[in-house]
Residue, then its C-alpha position, 0 to 999 in steps of 0.5 A: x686382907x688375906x684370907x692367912x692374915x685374917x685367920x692369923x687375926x682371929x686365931x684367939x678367937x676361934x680357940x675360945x669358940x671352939x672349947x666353949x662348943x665342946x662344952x655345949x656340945x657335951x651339954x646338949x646330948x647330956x640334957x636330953x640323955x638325962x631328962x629321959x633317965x629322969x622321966x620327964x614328959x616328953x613336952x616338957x622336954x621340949x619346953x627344957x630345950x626351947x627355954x634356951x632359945x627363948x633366952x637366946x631371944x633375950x639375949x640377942x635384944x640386949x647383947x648389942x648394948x653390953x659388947x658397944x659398952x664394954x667391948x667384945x673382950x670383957x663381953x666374951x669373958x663375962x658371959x662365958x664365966x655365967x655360962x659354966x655357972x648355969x651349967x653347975x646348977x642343973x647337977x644340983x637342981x633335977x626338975x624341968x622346971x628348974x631346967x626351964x630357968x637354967x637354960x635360959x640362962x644359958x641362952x641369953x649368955x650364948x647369945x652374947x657370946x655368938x654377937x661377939x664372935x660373929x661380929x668380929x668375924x665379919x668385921x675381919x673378912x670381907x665380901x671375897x671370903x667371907x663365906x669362907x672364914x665362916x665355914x673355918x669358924x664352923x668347922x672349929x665349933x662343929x668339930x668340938x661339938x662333935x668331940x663334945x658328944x663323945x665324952x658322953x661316954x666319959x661318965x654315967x648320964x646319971x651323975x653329976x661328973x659330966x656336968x662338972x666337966x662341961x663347966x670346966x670346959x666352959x671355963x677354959x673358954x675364955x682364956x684365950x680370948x681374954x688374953x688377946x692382943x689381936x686388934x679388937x673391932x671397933x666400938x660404934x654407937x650403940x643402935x638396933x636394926x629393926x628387923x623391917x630394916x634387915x628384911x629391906x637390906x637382906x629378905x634370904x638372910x632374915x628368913x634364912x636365919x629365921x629356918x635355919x633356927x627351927x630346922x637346927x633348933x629342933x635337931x639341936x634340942x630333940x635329936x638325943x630324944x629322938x635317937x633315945x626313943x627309937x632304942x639306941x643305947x648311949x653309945x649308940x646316940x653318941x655315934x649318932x649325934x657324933x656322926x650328925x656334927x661331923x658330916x657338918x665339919x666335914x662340909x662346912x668348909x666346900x659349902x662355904x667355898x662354893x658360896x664365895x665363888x657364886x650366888x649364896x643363893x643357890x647354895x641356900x637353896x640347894x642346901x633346904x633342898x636336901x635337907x628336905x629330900x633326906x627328912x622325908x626319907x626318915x619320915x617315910x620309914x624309908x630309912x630307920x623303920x628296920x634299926x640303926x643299920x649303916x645307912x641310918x649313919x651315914x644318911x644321919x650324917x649327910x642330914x648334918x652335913x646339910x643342916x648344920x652349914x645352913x645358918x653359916x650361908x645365911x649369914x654370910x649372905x647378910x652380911x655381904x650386904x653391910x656396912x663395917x658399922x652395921x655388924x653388930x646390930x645387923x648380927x644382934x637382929x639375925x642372932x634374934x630371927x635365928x633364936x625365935x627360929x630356934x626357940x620355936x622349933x624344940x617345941x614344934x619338934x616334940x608336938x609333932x612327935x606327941x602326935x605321929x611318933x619319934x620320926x614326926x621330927x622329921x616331919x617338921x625338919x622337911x616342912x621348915x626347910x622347903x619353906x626356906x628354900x622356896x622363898x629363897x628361889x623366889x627372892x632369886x627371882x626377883x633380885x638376881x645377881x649376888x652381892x658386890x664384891x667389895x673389901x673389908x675395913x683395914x684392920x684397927x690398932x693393937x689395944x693394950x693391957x691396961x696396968x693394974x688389971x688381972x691381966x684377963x681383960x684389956x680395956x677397950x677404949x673408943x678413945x684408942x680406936x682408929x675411927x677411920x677403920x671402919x671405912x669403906x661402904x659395902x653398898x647394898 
């Protein structure tokens, strides 16, 4: 399939991602904002922001069983609804300890919905572009994150109006989806891959997804407290969290081209690489010891540029070595190394900072990510040669409105799938 075909193939897809990230992306710098106005401990701040991780865990261990019984659809549409009720609850319960429950919950439905996205979208591409389609998909969901942030401005933090705002959005999320006719993937048997069996087939992917989650998780949950704590106003921590997510849109796209042109190795590495130089930068008091001046932006955004493609490479890397039937479970179980990654990471932020100050997360970001690009160099060294370039499956047939629905899901039977569309082994 084209690259044209493919992208017309998700275009639905890529709609709903990219509403629900700008609520996410409101919602993140919003929790970090307000946790600080309402004084809570900086450790438990963390806890707050890792909670959603260690829901996304839980998510990624069940979400391969709802999408194989209900189907990618209904799955999406469900979980998306859940979300933006979590979302409303934390404007009505303002504690950490009711925040440590809601962002569970938010994570365990974000899992599902990025098991939904994540396997549709390898399932859609093949070998030759796949690296591609997820750096289109990154940019989608990077860039309404990034418009995400700025609506910070849009109402005061204290509030409850941007919390209704990020449920609406949320919200909205799931119309394009659910009203689809785009082929869905098709349903398999319900199964796990064992993450010893991930680490067989892909070590770099598993330990990839594995750092990619405590560098992005860290940044993710603490960045707001961080930009906060070093006396930026918010305007100030809009622009830098704006700045942050752009540099990511900006080099998602060149990240995953030159991934697809050459091993996806190089660029993992080369990527940890600079995230680690850039980190120490910050860490030294090199940059930032003086204010947010103009080189504070821009390396904050290069910072993004490399942080925020990291999980995109990893993936793909995997996934180039699976078969159409392995997916899901293969996108369940690196959902799971990112999320123990991600879970983990807020809250090694935080006691580092506890310990060395605000720009200790720095610290942690540069340990994480030459770990990654250490074992990706000696992973290259003993398997050389990317993966094979092969096709993808020949695409499954339309599904059909079921008469007598609401009209905002279709039924995905296994029955009217075409078995045979999920032909044509990647081998390892």
């Amino acid at each position: 399939m084209s690259l044209r075909a493919t992208l017309i193939s998700i275009f639905a897809l890529l709609l709903g991602a990219g509403a629900l990230n700008l609520g996410m992306g409101l919602q993140a710098s919003l929790l970090g904002v307000r946790a600080g106005m309402e004084s809570f401990p900086t450790v438990l701040i963390g806890l707050v922001m890792s909670s959603y991780y260690a829901g996304f865990v839980a998510g990624s261990l069940t979400a391969a069983k709802v999408v194989n019984r209900v189907g990618h659809i209904r799955t999406f549409s469900a979980f998306a609804s859940l979300t933006s009720a979590a979302v409303i609850l934390h404007a009505v319960f303002v504690n950490p300890w009711s925040w440590i429950l809601f962002r569970s919950l938010t994570g365990f439905c974000v899992a599902s919905l990025s098991l939904v996205t994540e396997s549709w979208l390898n399932e859609r591409a093949s070998n030759l572009n796949r690296g591609t389609v997820i750096s289109i998909y990154f940019v989608v969901t990077l860039g309404a994150t990034a418009l995400g942030q700025t609506l910070l401005i849009v109402a005061p933090p204290s509030g409850y109006d941007l919390f209704v705002l990020v449920s609406v959005v949320i919200s909205v999320a799931l119309v394009p989806v659910a009203l689809t006719s785009t082929p869905m993937p098709a349903i398999s048997p319900a199964r796990r891959m064992a993450l010893r069996d991930l680490y067989a087939i892909s070590p770099v992917g598993l330990v990839g997804c594995l750092g990619a989650g405590l560098v992005t998780g860290a940044f993710w949950g603490v960045g707001a407290v961080y930009a906060q704590s070093i006396g930026l106003h918010t305007s100030q921590i809009a622009l830098f969290m704006t700045l942050v997510i752009g540099g990511g849109v900006v080099t998602q796209w060149p990240l995953g081209r030159l991934s697809d042109l050459m091993d996806r190795r190089y660029v993992i590495a080369g990527v940890t690489l600079g995230i680690t130089a850039i980190s120490l930068l910050f860490f030294t008091g090199i940059v930032g010891s003086t204010g947010p001046d103009t080189l504070f932006f821009a390396l904050a955004a290069l910072l993004g540029g490399l942080v925020l493609p990291l999980y995109g490479l990893t993936i793909s890397h995997a996934n180039d070595f699976m078969k159409p039937q392995d997916f899901v479970p293969a996108s369940a179980s690196l959902l799971l190394s990112y999320g123990v990654g991600a879970a983990i990471g807020p809250l090694a932020a935080t006691l580092v900072m506890s310990l060395m100050g605000s720009h200790g997360l720095f610290l942690h970001l540069s340990v994480a990510a030459s770990l990654v690009a250490l074992f990706t160099l000696y992973r290259m060294s003993r398997r050389p040669g990317p993966a094979p370039q092969a096709e993808t499956a020949e695409p499954a047939p339309a599904v059909v409105p079921v008469p007598g629905t609401t009209g905002l899901v279709y039924e995905i039977d296994p029955r009217a799938e075409d078995e045979g569309a999920a032909k044509g082994e990647l081998s390892k």
